[in-house]
N, C-alpha and C positions, 0 to 999 in steps of 0.2 A: 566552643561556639564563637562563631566569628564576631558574630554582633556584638561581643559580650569583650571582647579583647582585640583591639585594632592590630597588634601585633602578630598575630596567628596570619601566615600563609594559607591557611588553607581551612575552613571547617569541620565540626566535623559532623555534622548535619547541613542540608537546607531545608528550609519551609514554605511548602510551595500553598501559596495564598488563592488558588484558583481563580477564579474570573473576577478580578478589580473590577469594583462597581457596582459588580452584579451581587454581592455577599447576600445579602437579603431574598433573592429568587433560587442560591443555589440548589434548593431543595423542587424547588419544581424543575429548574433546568436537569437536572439529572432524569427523570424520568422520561424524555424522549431518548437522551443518551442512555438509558440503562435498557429503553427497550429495542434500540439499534443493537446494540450491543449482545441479547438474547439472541433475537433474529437472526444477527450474524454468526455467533457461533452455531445453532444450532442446521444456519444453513450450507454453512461451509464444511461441517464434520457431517453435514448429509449429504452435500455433493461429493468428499472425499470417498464415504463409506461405498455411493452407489456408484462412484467409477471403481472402487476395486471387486466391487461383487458383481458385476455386468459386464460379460464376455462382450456385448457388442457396443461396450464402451470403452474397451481398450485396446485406445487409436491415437495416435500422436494428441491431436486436439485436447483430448480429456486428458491425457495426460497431464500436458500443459497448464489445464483448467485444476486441474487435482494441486498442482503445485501452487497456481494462483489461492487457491483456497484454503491452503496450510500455512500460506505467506502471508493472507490478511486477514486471518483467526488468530494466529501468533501476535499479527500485530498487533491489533487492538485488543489483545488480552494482555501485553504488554504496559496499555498506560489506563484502559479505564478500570480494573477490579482497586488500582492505587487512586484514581479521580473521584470512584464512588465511595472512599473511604476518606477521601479530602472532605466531601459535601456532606454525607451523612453523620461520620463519627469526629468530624472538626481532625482529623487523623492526618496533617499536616507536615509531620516531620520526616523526610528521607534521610538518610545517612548518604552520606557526601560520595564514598563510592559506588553503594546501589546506584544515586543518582548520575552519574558516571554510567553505570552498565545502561540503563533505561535509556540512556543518551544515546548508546554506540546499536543497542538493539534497534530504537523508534529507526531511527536513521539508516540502520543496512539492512532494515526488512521495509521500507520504503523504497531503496535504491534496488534490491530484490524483485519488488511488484514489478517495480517498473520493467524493469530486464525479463519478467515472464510476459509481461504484455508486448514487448517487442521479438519473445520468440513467436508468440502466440500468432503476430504481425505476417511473420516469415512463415511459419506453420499456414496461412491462409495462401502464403501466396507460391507456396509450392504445392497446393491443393488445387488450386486454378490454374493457375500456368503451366504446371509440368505434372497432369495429373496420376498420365500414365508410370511417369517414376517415383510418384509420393511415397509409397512403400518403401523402394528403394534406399529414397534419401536420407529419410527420419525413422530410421532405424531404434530400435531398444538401447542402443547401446549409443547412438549420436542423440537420442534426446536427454540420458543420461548423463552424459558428458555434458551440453549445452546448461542441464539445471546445475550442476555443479559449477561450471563457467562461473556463471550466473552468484551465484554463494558466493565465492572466494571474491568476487568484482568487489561485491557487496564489501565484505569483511575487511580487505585489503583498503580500499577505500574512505572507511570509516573508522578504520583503526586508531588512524592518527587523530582524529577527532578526543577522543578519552587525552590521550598523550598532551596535546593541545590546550586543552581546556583544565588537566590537572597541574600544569605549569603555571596557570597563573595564582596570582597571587591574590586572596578575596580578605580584603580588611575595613571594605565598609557594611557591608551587609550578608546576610544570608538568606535574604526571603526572595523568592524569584514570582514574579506575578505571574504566575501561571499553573496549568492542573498537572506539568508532567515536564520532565526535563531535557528540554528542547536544546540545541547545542547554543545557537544565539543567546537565547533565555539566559541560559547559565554562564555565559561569556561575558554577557553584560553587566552581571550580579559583578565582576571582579573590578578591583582598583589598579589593574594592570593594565596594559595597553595591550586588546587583541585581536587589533588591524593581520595579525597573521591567521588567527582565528577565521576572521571575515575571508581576508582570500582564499584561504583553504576551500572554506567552504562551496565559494563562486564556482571554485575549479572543479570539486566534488560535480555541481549542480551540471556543469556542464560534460563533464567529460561521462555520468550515468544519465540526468536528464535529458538535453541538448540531444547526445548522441543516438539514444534512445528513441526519440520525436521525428530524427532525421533518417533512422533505418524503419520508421514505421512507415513515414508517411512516404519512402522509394520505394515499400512492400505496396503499398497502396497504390501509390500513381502506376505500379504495372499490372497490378490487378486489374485496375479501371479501363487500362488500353488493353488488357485482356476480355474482359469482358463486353467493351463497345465494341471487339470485333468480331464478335458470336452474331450470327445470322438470325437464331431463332429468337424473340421475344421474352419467350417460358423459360428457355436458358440460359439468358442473361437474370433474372427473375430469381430462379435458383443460386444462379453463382452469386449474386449480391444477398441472398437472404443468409448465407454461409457464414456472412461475414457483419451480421447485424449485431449480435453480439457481441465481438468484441469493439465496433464504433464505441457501441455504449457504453464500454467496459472501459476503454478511452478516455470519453469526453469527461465522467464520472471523479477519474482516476486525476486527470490530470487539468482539470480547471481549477477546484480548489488549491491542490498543489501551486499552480502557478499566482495565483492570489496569495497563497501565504508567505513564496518565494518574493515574491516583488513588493507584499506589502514590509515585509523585513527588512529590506535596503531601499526600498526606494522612498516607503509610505508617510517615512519621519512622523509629524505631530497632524498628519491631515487627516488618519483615520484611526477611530477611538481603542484602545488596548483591548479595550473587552471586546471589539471585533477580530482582534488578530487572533486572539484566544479561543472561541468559539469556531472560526474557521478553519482553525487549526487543529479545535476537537472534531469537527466535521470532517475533513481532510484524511481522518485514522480512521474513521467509524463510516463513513460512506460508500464506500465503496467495499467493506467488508460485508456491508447489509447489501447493499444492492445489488452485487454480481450474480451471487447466489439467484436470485427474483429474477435477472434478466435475463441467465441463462436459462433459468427454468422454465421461464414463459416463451423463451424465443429460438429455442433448441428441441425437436421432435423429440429426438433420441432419450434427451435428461426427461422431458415429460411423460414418455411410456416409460420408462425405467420407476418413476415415482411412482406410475396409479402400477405398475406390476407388486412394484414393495408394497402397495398397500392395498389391492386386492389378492394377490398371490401368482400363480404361475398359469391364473387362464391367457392371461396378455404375453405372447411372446415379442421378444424387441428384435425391428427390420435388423438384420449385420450390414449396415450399408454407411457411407464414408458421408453422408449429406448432414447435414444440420440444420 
């Protein structure tokens, strides 16, 4: 134990203290997080289930949507079943490499989301602009390929992150104020210097963020002049409701992200810890819960597929490419 021996390179536990401050609420705070946390799983292994039993939901889109849903059930089952057992059972202590693996998982199924919402991006905008070869292009075996891409980004990316962070050297403490072992978090806990740590990270941020933002929003600005140049009203009406769901999917996904990105290097001592902590358990669990609800309210196709599962087979579902 590091605390216990300033000599020790390395621990061999940490003790993740969850939300400094807030010790005394933990127990109510966990009950909106435990019930996101329900909701999400149980909605994301229900959208998985009914795109692969629903012939007229396997179409590039769901695909996509299937993979986003495997990506942010994994994640948040990653750090809160370990959060609810910080607040309920005082259950505090990780061992130094778990905390390590939680790190390199939180982080490449993060940089994962994102890369399925920037195919999802491209997936709309070869639905609108080139409808006649949508088949064509996204093929079975090129969306295959693209989620895989997609993985290895992730992995390769974040790899060095574990590498990184078990080179330093931790000789003044082992408690990290926080519910789950975030890379910064646990780079801070050390008494080494890991200004390389930081940059890595920048680079990470930018080369899956950054890049990520910049091929959605050229998927977008040609949709937009795709679609102001449609003549009919109810046309333009359709092609933009196609594409309402993943706006949200979006805005959801990546504003807290960029809050917990900037409050981390920029925010110093102006905004209180236990907000970085909290927004940062929001940031895992929001968009787990909520993709799930937005597609299912704002997509025809998921909503006849639902009331079919749960009336039986008097509802057949359209085979048609809309949303």
């Amino acid at each position: 134990m590091c605390g216990e021996n300033s000599s020790s390179l390395a621990p061999g536990f940490f003790v993740l203290n969850g939300i400094p401050g807030l010790e005394a609420a933990h127990t109510w705070i966990t009950l909106p997080f435990c019930f996101m946390y329900i909701t999400a799983v149980l909605g994301n292994c229900g959208l998985i289930y009914l795109i692969s039993h629903e012939e007229a939901l396997h179409r590039p889109m769901y695909y996509f949507l299937a993979l986003l849903s495997f990506t942010d059930v994994t994640l948040c089952t990653t750090t809160v079943p370990n959060m609810l057992c910080i607040f309920w059972f005082n259950l505090k202590e990780i061992h130094f490499n778990a905390c390590l693996a939680q790190m390199f998982f939180v982080h490449m199924l993060t940089g994962m989301e994102s890369g399925v919402l920037m195919l999802m991006a491209l997936d709309r905008y070869v639905a609108i602009c080139h409808p006649l070869r949508y088949s064509t292009i996204l093929t079975n075996p090129v969306i295959t390929k693209a989620g895989l891409a997609t993985f290895l980004r992730g992995v390769l990316l974040i790899l060095p992150f574990t590498f990184l962070t078990k080179r330093l050297p931790y000789c003044r403490s082992n408690f990290i104020p926080h519910t789950y072992c975030d890379h910064m978090s646990v780079a801070k806990v050390s008494c080494g210097n890991f200004k390389v740590n930081a940059i890595y990270g920048l680079m990470v941020a930018l080369l899956i963020g950054v890049f990520d933002i910049c091929c959605i929003s050229v998927s977008y600005t040609m949709i937009l002049r795709a679609v102001v140049s449609l003549s009919s009203a109810d046309a333009r009406h359709k092609a933009f409701s196609t594409c309402t769901s993943h706006i949200c999917a979006i805005v959801i996904t990546y504003v807290p992200a960029f809050f917990t990105f900037f409050a981390h290097r920029f925010g110093g001592h102006n905004i209180p810890h236990h907000i970085h902590v909290i927004v940062a358990n929001i940031y895992l669990l929001l968009p787990p819960t909520m993709n799930p609800i937005v597609y299912g309210v704002k997509t025809k196709q998921i909503r006849e597929g639902v009331i079919k599962f749960l009336v039986g087979d008097r509802l057949s579902l359209p085979k048609t490419n809309k949303s």
